[in-house]
C-alpha positions as a Markdown table, in Angstrom:
| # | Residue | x | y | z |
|---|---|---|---|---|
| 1 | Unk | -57.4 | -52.2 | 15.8 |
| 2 | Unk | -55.2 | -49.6 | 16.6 |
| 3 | Unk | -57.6 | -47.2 | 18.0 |
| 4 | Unk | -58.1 | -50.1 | 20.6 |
| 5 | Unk | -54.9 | -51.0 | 21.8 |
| 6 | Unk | -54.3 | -46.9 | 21.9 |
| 7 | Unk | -57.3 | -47.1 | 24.7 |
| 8 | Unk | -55.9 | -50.0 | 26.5 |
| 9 | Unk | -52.3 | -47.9 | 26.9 |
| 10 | Unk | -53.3 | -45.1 | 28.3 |
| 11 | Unk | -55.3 | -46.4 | 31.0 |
| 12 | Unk | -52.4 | -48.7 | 31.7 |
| 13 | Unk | -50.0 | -45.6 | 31.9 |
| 14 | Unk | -52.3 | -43.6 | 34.3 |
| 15 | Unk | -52.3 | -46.9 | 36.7 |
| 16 | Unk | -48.8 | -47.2 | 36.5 |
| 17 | Unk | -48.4 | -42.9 | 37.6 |
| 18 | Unk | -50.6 | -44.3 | 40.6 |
| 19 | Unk | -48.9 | -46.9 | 41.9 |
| 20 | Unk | -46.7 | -46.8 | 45.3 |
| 21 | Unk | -43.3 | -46.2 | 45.0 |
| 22 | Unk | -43.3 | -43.7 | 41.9 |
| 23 | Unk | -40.6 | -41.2 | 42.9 |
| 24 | Unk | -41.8 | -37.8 | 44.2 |
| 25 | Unk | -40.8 | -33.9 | 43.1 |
| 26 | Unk | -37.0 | -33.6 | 44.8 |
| 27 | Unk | -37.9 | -31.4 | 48.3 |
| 28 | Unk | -36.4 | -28.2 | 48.6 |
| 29 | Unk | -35.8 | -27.8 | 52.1 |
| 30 | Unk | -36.7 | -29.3 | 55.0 |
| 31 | Unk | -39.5 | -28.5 | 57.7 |
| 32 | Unk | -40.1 | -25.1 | 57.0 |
| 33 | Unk | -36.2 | -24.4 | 55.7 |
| 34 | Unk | -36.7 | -23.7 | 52.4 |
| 35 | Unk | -34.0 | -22.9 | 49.9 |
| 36 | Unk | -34.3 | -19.1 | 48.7 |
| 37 | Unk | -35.9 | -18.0 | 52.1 |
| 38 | Unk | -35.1 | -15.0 | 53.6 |
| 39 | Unk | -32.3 | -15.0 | 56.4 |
| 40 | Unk | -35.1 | -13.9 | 59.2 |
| 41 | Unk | -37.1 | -16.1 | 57.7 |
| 42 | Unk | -35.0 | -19.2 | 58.9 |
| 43 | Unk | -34.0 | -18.1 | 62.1 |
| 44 | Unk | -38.2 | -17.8 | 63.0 |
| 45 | Unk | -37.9 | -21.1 | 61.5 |
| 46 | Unk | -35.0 | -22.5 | 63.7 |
| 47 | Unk | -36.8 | -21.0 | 66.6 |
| 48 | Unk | -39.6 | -22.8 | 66.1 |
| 49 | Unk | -38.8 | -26.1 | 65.6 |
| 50 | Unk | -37.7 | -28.2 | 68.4 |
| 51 | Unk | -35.6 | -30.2 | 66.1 |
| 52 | Unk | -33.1 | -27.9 | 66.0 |
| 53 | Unk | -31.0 | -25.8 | 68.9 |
| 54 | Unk | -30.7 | -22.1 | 67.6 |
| 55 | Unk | -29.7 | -20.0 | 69.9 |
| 56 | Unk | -29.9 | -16.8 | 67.7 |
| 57 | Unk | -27.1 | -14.6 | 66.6 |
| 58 | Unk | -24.2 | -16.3 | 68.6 |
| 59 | Unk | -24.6 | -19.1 | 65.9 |
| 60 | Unk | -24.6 | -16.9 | 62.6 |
| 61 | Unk | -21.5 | -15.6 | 61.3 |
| 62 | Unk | -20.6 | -13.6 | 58.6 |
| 63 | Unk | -17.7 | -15.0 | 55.9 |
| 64 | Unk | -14.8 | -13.2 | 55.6 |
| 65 | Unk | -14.6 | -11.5 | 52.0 |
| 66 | Unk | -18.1 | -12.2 | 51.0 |
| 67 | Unk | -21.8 | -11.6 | 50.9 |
| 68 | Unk | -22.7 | -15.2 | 52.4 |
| 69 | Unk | -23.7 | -15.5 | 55.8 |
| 70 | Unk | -23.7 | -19.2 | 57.8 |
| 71 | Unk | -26.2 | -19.9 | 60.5 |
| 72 | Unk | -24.4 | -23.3 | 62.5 |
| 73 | Unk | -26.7 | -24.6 | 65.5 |
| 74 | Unk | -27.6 | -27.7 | 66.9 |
| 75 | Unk | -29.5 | -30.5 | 66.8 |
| 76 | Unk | -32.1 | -32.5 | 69.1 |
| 77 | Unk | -33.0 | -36.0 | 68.1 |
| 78 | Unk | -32.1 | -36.9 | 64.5 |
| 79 | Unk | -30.4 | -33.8 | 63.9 |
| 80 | Unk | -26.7 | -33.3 | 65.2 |
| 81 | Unk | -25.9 | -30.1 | 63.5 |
| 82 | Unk | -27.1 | -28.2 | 61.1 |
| 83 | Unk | -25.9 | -25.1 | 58.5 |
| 84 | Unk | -27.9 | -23.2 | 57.0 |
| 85 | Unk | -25.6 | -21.1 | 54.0 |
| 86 | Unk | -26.9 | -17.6 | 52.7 |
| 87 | Unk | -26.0 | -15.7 | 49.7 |
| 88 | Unk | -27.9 | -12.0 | 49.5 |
| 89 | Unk | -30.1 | -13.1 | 52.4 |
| 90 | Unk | -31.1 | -16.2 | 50.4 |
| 91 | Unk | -30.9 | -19.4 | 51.7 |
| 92 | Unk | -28.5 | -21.4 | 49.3 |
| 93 | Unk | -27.6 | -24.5 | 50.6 |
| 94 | Unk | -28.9 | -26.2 | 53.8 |
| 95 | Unk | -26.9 | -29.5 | 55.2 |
| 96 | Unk | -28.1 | -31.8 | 58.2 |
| 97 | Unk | -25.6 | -33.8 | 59.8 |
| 98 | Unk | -27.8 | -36.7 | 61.3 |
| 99 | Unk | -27.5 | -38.5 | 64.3 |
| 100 | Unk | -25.6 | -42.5 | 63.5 |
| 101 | Unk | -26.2 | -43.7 | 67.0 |
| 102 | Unk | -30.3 | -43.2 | 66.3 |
| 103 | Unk | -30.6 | -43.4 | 62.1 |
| 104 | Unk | -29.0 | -46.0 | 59.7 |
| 105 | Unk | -27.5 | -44.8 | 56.0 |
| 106 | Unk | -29.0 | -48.1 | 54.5 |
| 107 | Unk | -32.3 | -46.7 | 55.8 |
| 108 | Unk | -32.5 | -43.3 | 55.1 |
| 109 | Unk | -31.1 | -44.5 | 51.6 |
| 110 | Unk | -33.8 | -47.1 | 51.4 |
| 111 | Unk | -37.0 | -44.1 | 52.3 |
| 112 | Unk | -35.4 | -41.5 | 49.9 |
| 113 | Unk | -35.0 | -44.1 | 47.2 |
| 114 | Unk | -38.8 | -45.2 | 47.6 |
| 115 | Unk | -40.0 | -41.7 | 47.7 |
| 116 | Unk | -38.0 | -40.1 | 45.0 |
| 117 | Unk | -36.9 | -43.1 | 42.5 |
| 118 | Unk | -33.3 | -43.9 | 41.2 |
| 119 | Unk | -30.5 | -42.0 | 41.9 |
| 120 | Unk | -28.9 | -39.6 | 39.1 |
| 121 | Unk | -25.2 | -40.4 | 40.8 |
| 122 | Unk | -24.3 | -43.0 | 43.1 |
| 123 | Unk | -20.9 | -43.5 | 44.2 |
| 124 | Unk | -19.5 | -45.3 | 47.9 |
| 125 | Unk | -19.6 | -41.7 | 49.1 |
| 126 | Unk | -22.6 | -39.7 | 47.9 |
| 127 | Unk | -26.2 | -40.5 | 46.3 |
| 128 | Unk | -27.7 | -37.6 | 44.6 |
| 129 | Unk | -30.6 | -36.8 | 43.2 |
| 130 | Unk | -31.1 | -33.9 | 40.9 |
| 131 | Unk | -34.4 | -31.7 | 39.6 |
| 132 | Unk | -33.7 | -28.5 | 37.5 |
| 133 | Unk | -34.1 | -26.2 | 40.8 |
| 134 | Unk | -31.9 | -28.8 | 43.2 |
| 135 | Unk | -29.3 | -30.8 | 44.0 |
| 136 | Unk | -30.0 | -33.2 | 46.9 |
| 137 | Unk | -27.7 | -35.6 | 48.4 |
| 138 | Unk | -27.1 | -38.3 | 51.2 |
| 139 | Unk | -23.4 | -38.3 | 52.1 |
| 140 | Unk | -21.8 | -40.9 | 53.9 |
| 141 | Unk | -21.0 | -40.8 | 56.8 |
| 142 | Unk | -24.9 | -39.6 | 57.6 |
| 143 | Unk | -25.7 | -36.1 | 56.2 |
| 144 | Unk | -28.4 | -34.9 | 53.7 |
| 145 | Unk | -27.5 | -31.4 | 51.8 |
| 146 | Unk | -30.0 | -29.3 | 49.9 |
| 147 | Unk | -28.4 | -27.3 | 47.7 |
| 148 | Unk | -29.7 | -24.4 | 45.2 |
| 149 | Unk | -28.9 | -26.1 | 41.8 |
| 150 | Unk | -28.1 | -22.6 | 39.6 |
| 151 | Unk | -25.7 | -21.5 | 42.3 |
| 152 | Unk | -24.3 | -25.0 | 42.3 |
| 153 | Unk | -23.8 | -24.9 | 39.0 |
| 154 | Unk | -22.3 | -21.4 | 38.7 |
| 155 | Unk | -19.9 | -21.9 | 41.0 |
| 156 | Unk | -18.9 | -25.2 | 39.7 |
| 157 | Unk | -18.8 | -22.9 | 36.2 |
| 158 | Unk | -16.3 | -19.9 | 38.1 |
| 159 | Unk | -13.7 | -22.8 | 39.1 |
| 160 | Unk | -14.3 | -22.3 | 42.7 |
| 161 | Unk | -15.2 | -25.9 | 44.5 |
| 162 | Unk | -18.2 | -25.5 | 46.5 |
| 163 | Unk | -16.8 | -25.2 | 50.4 |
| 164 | Unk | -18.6 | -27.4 | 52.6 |
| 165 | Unk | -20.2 | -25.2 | 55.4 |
| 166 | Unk | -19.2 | -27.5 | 58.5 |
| 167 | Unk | -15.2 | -27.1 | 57.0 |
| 168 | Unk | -15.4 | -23.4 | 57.2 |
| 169 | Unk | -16.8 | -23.7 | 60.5 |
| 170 | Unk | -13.9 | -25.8 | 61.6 |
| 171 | Unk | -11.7 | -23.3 | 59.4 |
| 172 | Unk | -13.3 | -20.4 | 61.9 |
| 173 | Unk | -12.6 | -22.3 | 64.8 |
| 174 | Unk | -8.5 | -23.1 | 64.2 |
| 175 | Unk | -8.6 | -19.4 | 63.1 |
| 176 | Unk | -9.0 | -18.6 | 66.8 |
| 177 | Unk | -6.1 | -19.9 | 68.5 |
């Protein structure tokens, strides 16, 4: 009798692995912008892809005091602006700052839920989602960050809060008057 109802389970389980809605692996970058890429690497990448307005090296800059490099550019369509954050030449965190006027939070919250299940954290500002290689998030107002979960996590460890890319970009910007 038990032998039976062990055959009935695990045919059960496999249908429920197939059925639509079961979350996905958490992504780890986005068209072609994968976390740990090379810097080159992304700016072929930017180049490419219409999405995206890269002009090249007027839109990387190198931070003061540190080994981290940000690549800032435009968007087209969806994307209003995106940075692209590098530590040793490796991509670390990437952050898209979506169009409102043409994509709705509910909705993108709504397609990510689908596709990658239930939330770890969910607060009135931030959902995240969370694999052992990365930390994903859809911020409100409308951005989506991919960020490199061990350096996360280290600097979360040293004290130092993570610094938003798009403030030190407005932090270079005051700098210059």
């Amino acid at each position: 009798m038990e032998r039976r109802h062990q055959a009935v389970c695990i045919p059960f389980f496999l249908l429920l692995l197939l059925l639509p809605g079961r979350a996905q692996g958490l992504p780890a970058g986005f068209r072609g912008l994968s976390l740990g890429m090379a810097i080159e690497e992304a700016k072929q990448t930017l180049r490419g892809d219409p999405l995206f307005s890269y002009r090249g090296d007027p839109d990387v800059s190198f931070l003061p005091h540190s080994a981290e490099t940000l690549i800032e550019c435009g968007g087209n369509s969806y994307v209003k602006r995106a940075y692209l954050q590098f530590q040793d030449g490796k991509l670390l965190s990437l952050i898209l700052v979506l169009q409102e006027q043409k994509l709705d939070h509910f909705t993108l919250f709504t397609a990510l839920q689908r596709k990658y299940g239930e939330p770890e954290s969910l607060t009135p500002r931030e959902t995240v989602w969370q694999s052992e290689q990365v930390r994903f998030s859809l911020e409100k107002p409308l951005t989506v960050k991919y960020l490199e979960k061990k350096a996360f996590e280290a600097a979360k460890a040293e004290g130092a809060p993570a610094k938003d890319p798009s403030e030190m970009a407005r932090e270079r910007f005051v700098e210059q008057f």
